[in-house]
N, CA, C and O atoms as a GROMACS GRO file, in nm:
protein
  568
    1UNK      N    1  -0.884  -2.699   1.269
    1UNK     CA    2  -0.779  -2.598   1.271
    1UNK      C    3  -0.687  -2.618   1.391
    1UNK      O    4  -0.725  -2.649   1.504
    2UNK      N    5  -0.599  -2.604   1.365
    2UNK     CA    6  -0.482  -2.616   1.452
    2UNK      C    7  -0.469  -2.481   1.590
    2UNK      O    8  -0.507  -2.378   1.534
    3UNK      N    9  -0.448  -2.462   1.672
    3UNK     CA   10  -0.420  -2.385   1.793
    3UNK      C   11  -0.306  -2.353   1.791
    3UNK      O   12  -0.218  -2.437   1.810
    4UNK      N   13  -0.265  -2.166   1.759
    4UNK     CA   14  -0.211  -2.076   1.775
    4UNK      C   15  -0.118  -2.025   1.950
    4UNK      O   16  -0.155  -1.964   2.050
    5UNK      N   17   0.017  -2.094   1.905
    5UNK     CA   18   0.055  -2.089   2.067
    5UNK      C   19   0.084  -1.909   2.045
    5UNK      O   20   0.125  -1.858   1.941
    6UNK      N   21   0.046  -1.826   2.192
    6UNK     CA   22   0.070  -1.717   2.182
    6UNK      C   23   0.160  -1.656   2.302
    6UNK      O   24   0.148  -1.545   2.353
    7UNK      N   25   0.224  -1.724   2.323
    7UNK     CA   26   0.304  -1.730   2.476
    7UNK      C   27   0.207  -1.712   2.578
    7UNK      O   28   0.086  -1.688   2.577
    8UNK      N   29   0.311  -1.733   2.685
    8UNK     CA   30   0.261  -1.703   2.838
    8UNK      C   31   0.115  -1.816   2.821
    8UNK      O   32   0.004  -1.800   2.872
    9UNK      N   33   0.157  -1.918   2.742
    9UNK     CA   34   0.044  -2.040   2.750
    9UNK      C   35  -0.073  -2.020   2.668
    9UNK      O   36  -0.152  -2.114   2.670
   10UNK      N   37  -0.107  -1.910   2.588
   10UNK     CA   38  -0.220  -1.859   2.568
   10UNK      C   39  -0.261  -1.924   2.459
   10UNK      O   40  -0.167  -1.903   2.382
   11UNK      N   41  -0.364  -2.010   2.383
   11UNK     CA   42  -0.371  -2.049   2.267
   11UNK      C   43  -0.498  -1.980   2.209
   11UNK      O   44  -0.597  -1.952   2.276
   12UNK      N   45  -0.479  -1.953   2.054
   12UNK     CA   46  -0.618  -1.896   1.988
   12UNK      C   47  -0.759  -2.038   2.028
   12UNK      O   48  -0.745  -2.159   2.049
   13UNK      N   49  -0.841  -1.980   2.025
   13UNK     CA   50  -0.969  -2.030   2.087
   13UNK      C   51  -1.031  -2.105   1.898
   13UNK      O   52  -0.976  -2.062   1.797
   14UNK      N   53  -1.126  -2.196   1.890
   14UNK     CA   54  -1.147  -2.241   1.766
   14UNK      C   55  -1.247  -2.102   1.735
   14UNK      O   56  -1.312  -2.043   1.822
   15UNK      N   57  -1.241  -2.070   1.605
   15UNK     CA   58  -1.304  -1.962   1.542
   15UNK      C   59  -1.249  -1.834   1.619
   15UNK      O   60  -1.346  -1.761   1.638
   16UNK      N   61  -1.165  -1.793   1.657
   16UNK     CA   62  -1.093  -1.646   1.722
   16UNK      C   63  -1.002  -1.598   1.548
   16UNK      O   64  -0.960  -1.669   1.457
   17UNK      N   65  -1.002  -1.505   1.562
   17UNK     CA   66  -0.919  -1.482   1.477
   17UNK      C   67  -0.770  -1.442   1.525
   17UNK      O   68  -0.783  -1.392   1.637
   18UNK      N   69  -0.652  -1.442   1.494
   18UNK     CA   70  -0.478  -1.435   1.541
   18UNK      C   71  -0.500  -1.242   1.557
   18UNK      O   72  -0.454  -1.176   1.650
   19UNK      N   73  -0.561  -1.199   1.466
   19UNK     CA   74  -0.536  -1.036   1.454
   19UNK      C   75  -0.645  -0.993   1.622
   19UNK      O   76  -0.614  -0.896   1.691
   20UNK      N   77  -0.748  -1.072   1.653
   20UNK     CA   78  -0.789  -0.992   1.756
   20UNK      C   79  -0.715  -1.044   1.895
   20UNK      O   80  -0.763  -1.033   2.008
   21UNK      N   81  -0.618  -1.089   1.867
   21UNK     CA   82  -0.568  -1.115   1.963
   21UNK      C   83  -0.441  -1.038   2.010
   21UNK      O   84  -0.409  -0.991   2.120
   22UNK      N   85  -0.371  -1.044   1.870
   22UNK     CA   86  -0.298  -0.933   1.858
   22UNK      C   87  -0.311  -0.769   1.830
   22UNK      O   88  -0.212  -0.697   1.817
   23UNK      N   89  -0.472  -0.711   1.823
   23UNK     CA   90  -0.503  -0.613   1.793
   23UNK      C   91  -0.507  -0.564   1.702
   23UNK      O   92  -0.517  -0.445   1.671
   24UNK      N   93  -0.493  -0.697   1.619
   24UNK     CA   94  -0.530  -0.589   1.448
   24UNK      C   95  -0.667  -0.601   1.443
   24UNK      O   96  -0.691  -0.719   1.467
   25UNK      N   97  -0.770  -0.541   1.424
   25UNK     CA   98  -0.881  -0.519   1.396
   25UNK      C   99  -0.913  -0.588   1.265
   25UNK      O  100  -0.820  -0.609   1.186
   26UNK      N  101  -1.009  -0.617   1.241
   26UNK     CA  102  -1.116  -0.628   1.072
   26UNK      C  103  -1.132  -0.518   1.022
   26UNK      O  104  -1.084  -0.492   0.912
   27UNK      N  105  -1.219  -0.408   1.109
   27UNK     CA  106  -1.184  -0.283   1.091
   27UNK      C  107  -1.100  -0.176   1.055
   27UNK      O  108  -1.136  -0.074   0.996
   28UNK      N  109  -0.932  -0.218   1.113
   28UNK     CA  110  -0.887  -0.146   1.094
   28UNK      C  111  -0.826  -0.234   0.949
   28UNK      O  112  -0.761  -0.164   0.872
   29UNK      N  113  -0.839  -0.337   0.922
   29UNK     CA  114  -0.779  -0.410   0.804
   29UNK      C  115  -0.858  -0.332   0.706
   29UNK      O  116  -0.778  -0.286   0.623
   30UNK      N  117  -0.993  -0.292   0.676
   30UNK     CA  118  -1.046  -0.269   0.651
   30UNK      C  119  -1.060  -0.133   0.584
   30UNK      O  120  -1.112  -0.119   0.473
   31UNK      N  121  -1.008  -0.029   0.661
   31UNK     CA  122  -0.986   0.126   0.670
   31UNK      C  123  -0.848   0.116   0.610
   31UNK      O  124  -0.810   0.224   0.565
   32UNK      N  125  -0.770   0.024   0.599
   32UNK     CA  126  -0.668   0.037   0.555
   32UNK      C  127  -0.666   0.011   0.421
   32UNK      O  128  -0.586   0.073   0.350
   33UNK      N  129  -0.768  -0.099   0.356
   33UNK     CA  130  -0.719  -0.103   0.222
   33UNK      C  131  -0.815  -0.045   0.166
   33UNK      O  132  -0.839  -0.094   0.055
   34UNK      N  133  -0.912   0.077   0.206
   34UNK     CA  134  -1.016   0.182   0.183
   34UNK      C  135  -0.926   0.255   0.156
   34UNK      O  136  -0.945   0.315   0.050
   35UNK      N  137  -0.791   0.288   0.228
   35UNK     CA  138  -0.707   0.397   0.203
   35UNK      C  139  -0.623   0.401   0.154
   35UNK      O  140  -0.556   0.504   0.154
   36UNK      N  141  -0.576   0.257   0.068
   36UNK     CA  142  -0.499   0.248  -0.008
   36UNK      C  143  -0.576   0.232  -0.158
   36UNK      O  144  -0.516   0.279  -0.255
   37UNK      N  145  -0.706   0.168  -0.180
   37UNK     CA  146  -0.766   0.186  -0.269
   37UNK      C  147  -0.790   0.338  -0.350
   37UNK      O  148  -0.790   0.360  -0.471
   38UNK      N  149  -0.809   0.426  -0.244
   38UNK     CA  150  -0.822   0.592  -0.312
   38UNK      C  151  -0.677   0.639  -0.296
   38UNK      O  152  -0.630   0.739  -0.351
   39UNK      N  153  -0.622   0.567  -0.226
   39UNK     CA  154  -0.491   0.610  -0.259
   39UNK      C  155  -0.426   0.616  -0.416
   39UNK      O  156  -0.363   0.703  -0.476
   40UNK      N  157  -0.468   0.495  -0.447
   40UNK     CA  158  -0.442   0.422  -0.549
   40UNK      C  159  -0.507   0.517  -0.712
   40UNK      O  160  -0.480   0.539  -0.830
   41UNK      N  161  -0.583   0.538  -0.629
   41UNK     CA  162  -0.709   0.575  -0.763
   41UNK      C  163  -0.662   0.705  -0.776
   41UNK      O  164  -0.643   0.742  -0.892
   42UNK      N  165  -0.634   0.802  -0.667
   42UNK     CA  166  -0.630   0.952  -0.631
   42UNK      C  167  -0.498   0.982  -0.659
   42UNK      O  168  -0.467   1.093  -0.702
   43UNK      N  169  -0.418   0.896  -0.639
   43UNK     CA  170  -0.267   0.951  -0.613
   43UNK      C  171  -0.189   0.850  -0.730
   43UNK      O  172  -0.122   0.909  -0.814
   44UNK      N  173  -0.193   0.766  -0.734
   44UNK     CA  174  -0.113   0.654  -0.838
   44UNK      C  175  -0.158   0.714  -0.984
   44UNK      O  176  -0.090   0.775  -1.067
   45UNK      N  177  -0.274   0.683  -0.987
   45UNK     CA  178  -0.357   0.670  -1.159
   45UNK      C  179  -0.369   0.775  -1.202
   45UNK      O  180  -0.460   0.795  -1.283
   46UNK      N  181  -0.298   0.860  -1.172
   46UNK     CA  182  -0.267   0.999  -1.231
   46UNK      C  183  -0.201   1.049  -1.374
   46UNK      O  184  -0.092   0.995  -1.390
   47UNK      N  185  -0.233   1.124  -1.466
   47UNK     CA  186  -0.133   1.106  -1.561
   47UNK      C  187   0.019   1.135  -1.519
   47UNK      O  188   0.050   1.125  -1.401
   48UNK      N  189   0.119   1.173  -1.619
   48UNK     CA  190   0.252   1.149  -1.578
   48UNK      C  191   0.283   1.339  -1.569
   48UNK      O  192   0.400   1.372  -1.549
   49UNK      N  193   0.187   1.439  -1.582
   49UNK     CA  194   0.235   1.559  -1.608
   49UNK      C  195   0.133   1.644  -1.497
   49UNK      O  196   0.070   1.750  -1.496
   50UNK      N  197   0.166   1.501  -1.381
   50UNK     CA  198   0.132   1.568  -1.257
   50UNK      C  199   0.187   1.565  -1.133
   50UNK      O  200   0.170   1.454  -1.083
   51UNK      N  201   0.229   1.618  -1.083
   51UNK     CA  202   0.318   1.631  -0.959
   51UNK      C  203   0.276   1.565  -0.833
   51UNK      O  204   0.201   1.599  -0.741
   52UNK      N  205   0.337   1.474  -0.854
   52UNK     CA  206   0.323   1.356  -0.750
   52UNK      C  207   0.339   1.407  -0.631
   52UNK      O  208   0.313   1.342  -0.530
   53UNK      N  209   0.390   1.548  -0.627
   53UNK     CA  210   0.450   1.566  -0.458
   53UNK      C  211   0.350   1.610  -0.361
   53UNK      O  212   0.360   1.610  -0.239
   54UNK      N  213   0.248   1.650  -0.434
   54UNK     CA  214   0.108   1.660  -0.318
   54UNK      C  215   0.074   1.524  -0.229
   54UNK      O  216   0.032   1.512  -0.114
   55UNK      N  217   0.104   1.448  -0.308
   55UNK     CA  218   0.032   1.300  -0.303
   55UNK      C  219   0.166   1.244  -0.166
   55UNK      O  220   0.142   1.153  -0.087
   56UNK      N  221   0.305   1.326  -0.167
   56UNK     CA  222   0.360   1.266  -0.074
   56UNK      C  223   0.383   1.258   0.083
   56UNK      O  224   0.473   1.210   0.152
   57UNK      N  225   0.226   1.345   0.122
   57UNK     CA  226   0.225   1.387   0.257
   57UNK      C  227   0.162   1.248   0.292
   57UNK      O  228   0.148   1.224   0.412
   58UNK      N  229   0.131   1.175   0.223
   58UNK     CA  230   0.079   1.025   0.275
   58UNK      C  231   0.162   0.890   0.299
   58UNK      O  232   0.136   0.773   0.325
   59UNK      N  233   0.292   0.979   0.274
   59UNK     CA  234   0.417   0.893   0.321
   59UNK      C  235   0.496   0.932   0.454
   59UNK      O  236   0.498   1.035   0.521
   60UNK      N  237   0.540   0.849   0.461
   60UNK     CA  238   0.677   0.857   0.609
   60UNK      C  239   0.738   0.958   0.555
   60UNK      O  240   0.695   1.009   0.451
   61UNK      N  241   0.846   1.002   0.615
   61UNK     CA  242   0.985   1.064   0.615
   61UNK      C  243   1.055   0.959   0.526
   61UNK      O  244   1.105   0.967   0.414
   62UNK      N  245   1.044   0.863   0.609
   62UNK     CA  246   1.106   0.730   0.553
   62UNK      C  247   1.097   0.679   0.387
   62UNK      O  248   1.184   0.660   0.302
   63UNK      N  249   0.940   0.669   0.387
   63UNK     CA  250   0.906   0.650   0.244
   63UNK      C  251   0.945   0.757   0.100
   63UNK      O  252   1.007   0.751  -0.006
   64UNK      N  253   0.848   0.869   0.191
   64UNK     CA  254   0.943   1.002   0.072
   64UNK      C  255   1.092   0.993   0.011
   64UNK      O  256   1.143   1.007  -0.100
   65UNK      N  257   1.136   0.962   0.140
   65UNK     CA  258   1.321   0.960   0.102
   65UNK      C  259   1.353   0.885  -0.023
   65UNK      O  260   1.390   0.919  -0.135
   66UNK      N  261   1.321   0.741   0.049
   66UNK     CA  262   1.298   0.629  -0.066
   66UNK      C  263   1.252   0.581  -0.211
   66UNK      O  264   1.294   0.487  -0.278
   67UNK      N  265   1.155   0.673  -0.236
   67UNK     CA  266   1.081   0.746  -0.343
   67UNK      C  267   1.200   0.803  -0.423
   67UNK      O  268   1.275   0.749  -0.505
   68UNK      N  269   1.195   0.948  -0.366
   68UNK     CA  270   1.220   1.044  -0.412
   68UNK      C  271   1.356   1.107  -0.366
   68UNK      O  272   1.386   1.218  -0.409
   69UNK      N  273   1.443   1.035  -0.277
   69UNK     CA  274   1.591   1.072  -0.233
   69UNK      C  275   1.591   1.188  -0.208
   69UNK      O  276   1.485   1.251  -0.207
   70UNK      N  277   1.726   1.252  -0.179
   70UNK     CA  278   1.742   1.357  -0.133
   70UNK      C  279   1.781   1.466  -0.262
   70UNK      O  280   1.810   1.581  -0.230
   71UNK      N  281   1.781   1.433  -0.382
   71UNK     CA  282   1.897   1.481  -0.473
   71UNK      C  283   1.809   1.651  -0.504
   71UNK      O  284   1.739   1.700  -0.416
   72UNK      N  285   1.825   1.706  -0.612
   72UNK     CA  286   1.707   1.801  -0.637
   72UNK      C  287   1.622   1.786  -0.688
   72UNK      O  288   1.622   1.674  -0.739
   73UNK      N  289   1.518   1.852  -0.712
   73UNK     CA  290   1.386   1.824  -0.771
   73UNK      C  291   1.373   1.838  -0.850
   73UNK      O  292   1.395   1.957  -0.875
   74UNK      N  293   1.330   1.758  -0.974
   74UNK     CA  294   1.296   1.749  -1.132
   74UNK      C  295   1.108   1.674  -1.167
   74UNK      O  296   1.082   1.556  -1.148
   75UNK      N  297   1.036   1.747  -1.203
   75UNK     CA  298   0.907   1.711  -1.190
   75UNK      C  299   0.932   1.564  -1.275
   75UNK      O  300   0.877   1.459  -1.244
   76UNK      N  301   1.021   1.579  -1.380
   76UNK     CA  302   1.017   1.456  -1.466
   76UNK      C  303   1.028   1.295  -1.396
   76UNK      O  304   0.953   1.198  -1.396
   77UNK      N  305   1.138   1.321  -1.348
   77UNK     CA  306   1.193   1.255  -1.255
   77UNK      C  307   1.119   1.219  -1.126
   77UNK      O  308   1.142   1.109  -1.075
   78UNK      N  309   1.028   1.309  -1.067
   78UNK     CA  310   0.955   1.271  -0.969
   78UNK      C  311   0.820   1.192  -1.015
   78UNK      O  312   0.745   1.126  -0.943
   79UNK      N  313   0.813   1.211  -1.114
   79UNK     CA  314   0.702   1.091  -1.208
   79UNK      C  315   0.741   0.968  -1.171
   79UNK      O  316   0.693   0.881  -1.098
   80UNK      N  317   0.865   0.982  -1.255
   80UNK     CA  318   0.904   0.846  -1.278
   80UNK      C  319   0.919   0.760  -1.140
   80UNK      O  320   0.880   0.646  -1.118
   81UNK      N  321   0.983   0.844  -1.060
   81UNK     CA  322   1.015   0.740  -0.942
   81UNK      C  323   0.864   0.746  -0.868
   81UNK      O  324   0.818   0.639  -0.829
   82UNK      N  325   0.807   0.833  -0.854
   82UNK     CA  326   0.652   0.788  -0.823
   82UNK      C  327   0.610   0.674  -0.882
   82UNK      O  328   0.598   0.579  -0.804
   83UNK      N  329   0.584   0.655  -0.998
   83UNK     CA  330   0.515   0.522  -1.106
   83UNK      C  331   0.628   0.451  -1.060
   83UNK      O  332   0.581   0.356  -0.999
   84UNK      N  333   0.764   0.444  -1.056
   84UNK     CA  334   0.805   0.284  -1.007
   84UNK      C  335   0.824   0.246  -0.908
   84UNK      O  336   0.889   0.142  -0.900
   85UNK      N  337   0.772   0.318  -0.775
   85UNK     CA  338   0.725   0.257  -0.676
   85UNK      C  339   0.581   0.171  -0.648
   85UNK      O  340   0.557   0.071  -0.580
   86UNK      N  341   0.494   0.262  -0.733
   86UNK     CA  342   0.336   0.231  -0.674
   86UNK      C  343   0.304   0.148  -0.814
   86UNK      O  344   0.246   0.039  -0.803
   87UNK      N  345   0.342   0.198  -0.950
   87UNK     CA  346   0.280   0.150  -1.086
   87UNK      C  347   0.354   0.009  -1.060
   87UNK      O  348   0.404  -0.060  -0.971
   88UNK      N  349   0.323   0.014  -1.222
   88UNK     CA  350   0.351  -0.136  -1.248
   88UNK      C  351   0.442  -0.112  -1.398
   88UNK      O  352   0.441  -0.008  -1.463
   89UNK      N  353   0.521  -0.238  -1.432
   89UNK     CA  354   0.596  -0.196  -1.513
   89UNK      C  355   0.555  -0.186  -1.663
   89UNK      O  356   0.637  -0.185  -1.755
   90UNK      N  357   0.419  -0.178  -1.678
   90UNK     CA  358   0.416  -0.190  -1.857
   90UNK      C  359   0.413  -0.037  -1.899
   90UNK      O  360   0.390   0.038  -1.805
   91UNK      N  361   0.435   0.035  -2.045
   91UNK     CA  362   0.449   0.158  -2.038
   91UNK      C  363   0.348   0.198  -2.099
   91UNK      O  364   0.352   0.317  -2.133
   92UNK      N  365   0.234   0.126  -2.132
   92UNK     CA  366   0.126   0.205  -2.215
   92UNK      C  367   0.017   0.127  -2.113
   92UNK      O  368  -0.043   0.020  -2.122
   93UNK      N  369   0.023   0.246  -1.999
   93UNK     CA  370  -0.069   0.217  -1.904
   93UNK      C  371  -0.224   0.262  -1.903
   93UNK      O  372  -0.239   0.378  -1.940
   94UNK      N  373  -0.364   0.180  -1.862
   94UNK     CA  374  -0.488   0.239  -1.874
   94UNK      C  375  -0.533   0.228  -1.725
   94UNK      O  376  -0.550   0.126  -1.658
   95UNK      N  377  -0.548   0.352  -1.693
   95UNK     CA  378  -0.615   0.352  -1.581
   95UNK      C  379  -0.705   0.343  -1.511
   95UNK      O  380  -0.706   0.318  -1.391
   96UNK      N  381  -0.825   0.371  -1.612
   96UNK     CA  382  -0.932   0.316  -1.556
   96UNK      C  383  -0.935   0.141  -1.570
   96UNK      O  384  -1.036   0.084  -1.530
   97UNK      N  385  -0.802   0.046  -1.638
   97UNK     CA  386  -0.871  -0.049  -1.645
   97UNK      C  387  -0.776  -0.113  -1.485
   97UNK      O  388  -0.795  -0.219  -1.424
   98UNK      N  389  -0.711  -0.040  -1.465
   98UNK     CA  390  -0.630  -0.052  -1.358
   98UNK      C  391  -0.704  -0.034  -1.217
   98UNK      O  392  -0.691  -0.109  -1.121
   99UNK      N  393  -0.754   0.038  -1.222
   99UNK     CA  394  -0.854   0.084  -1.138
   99UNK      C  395  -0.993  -0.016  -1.081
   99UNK      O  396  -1.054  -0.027  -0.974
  100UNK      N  397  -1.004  -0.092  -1.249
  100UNK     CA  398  -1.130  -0.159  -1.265
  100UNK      C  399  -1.080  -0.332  -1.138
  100UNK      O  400  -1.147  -0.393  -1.054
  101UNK      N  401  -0.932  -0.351  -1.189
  101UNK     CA  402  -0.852  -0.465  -1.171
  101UNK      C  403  -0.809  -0.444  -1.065
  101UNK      O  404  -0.761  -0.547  -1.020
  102UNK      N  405  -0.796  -0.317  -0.962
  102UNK     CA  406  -0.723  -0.335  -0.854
  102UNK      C  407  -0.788  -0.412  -0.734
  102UNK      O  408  -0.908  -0.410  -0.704
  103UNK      N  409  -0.680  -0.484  -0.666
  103UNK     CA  410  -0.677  -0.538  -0.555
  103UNK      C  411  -0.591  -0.554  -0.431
  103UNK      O  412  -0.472  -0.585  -0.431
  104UNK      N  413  -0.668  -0.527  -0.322
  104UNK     CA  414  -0.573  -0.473  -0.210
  104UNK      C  415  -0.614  -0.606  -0.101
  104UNK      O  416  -0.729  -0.623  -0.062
  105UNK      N  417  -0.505  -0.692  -0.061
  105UNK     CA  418  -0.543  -0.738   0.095
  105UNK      C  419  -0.426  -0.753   0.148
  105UNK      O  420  -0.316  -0.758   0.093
  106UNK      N  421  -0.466  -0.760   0.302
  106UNK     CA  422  -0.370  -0.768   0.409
  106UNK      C  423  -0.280  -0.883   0.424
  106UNK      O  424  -0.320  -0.993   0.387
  107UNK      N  425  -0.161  -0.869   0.474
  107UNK     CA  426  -0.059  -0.966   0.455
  107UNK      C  427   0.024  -0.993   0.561
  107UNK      O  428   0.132  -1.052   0.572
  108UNK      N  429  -0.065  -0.925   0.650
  108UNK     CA  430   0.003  -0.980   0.786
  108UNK      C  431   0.099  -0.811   0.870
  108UNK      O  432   0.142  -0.723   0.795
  109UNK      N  433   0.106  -0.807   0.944
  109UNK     CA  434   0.227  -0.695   1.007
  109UNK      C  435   0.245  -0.585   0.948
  109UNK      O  436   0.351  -0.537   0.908
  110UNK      N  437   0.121  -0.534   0.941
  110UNK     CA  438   0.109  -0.431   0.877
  110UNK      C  439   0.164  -0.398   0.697
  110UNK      O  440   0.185  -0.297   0.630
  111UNK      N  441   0.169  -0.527   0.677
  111UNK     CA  442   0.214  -0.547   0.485
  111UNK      C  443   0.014  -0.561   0.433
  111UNK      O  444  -0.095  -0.595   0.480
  112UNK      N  445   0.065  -0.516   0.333
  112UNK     CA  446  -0.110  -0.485   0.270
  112UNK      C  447  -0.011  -0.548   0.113
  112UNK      O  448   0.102  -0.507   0.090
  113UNK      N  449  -0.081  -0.645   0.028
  113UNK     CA  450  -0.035  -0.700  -0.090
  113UNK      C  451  -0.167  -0.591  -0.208
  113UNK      O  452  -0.285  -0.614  -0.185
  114UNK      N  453  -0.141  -0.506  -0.297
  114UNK     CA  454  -0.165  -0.437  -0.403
  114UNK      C  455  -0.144  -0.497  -0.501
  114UNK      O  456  -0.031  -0.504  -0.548
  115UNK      N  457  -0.258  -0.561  -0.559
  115UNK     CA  458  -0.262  -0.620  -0.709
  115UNK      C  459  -0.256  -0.547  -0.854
  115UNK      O  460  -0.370  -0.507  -0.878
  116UNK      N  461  -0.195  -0.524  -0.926
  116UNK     CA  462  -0.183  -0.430  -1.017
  116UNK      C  463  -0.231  -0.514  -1.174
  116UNK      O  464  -0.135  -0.566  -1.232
  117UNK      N  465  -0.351  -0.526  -1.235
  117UNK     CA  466  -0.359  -0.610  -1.333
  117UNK      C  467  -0.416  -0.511  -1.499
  117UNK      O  468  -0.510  -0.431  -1.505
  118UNK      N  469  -0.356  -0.538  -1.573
  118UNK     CA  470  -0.387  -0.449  -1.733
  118UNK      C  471  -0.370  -0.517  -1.825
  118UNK      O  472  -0.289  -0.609  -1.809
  119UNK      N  473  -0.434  -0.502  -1.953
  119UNK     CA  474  -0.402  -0.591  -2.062
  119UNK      C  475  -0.352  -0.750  -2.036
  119UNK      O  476  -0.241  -0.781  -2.078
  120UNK      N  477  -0.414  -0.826  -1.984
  120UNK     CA  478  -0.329  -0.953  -1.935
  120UNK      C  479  -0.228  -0.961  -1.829
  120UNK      O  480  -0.194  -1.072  -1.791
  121UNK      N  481  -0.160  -0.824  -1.761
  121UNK     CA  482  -0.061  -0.835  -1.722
  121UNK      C  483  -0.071  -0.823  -1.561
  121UNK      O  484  -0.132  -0.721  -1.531
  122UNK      N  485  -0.025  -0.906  -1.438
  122UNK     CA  486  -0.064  -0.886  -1.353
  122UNK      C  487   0.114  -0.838  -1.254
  122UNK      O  488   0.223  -0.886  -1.283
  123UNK      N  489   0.094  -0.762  -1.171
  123UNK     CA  490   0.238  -0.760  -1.076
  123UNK      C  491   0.180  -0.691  -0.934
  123UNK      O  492   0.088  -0.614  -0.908
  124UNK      N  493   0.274  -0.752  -0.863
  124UNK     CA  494   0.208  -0.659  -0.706
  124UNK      C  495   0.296  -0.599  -0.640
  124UNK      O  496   0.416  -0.624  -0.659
  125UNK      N  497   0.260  -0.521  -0.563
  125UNK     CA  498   0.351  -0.450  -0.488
  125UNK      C  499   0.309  -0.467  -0.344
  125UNK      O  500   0.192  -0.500  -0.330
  126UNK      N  501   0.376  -0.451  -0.239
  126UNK     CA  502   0.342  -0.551  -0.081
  126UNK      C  503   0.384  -0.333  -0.011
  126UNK      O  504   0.490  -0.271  -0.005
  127UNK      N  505   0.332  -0.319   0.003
  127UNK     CA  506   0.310  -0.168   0.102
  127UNK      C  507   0.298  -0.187   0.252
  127UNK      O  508   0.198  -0.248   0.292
  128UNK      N  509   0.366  -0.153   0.318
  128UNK     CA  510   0.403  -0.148   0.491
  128UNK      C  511   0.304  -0.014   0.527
  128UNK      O  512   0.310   0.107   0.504
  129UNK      N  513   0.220  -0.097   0.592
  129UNK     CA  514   0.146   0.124   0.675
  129UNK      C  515   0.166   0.179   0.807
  129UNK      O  516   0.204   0.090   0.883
  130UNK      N  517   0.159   0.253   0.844
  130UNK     CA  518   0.202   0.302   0.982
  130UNK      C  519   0.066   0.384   1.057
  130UNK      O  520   0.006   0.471   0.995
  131UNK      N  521   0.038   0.356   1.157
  131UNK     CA  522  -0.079   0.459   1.176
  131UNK      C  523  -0.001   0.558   1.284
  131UNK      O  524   0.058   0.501   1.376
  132UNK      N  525   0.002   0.714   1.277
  132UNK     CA  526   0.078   0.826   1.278
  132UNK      C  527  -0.029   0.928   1.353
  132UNK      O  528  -0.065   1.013   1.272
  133UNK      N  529  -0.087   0.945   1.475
  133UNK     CA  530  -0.169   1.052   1.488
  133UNK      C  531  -0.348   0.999   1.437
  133UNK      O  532  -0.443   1.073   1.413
  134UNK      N  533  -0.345   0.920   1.435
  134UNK     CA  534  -0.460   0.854   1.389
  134UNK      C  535  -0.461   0.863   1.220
  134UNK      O  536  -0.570   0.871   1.165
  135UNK      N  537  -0.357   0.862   1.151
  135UNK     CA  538  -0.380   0.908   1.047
  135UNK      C  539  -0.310   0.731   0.985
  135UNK      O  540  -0.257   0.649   1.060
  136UNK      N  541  -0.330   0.716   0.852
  136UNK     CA  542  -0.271   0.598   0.771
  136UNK      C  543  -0.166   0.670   0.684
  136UNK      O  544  -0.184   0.765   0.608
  137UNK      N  545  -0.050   0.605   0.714
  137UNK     CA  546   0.081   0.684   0.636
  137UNK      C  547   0.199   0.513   0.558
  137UNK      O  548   0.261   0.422   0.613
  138UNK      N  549   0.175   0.551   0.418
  138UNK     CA  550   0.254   0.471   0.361
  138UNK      C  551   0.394   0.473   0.412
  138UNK      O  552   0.464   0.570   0.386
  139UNK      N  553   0.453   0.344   0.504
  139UNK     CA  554   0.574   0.378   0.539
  139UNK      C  555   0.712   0.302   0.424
  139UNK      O  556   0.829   0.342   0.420
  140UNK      N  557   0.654   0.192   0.344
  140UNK     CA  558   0.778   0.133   0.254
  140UNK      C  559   0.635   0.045   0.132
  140UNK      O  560   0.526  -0.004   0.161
  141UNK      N  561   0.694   0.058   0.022
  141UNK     CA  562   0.699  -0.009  -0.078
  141UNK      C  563   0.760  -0.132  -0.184
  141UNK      O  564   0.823  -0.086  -0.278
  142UNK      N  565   0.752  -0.240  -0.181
  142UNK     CA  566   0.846  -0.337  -0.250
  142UNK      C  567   0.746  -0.368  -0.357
  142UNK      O  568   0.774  -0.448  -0.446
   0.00000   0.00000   0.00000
């Protein structure tokens, strides 16, 4: 393996990992995609004639906006833009098989990659997290 220049001369050591150097934890990699997994399960895989807006205290300011804009509130509408941030695009969705298929890992800088797979069909979505008060808060979605 090659040696990780980290300024000020510093190089990763053989077998160090880049995150404990920089302070990302295993742990906290860890707690993070624990909390995006029930995120996922608790808040995503919901049917569509449920109000996503409980589920949005686990976002930024930032994220909510983004979601859900500023315009007025329509439960219909807050479905939808819920599912096309976090879902995936097929429309005859199963959730438990979604559930069965999900996969969450880390992607570096606080990006976590979310595997979304159903009927053959696979798509991901890359989620930014923020830790807020000790708390894990979805800050952006792509």
């Amino acid at each position: 393996p090659l040696p990780i220049l980290m300024g000020y001369g510093r190089v990763t050591e053989p077998g160090e990992w880049l995150g404990d150097i920089i302070g990302v934890s295993d742990q906290q990699q860890q707690a993070v995609c624990r909390f995006l997994r029930s995120f996922y399960q608790n808040a995503v895989f919901i049917s569509d004639d449920t109000d996503p807006s409980y589920y949005a205290r686990y976002l930024t300011p930032y994220c909510r906006q983004m979601i859900f804009g500023t315009g007025p509130d329509d439960e219909e509408d807050k479905w939808a833009a819920w599912w096309g941030a976090f879902g995936n695009l097929n429309n005859e969705y199963d959730f438990d098989e979604l559930s069965r298929n999900l996969q969450i890992t880390p992607a570096g800088n606080d990006w976590y990659k979310v595997r979304l797979s159903e009927h053959g069909l696979t798509e991901t979505r890359n989620i930014r997290v923020k830790m807020t008060d000790g708390h894990i808060l979805i800050d952006d979605v792509r």
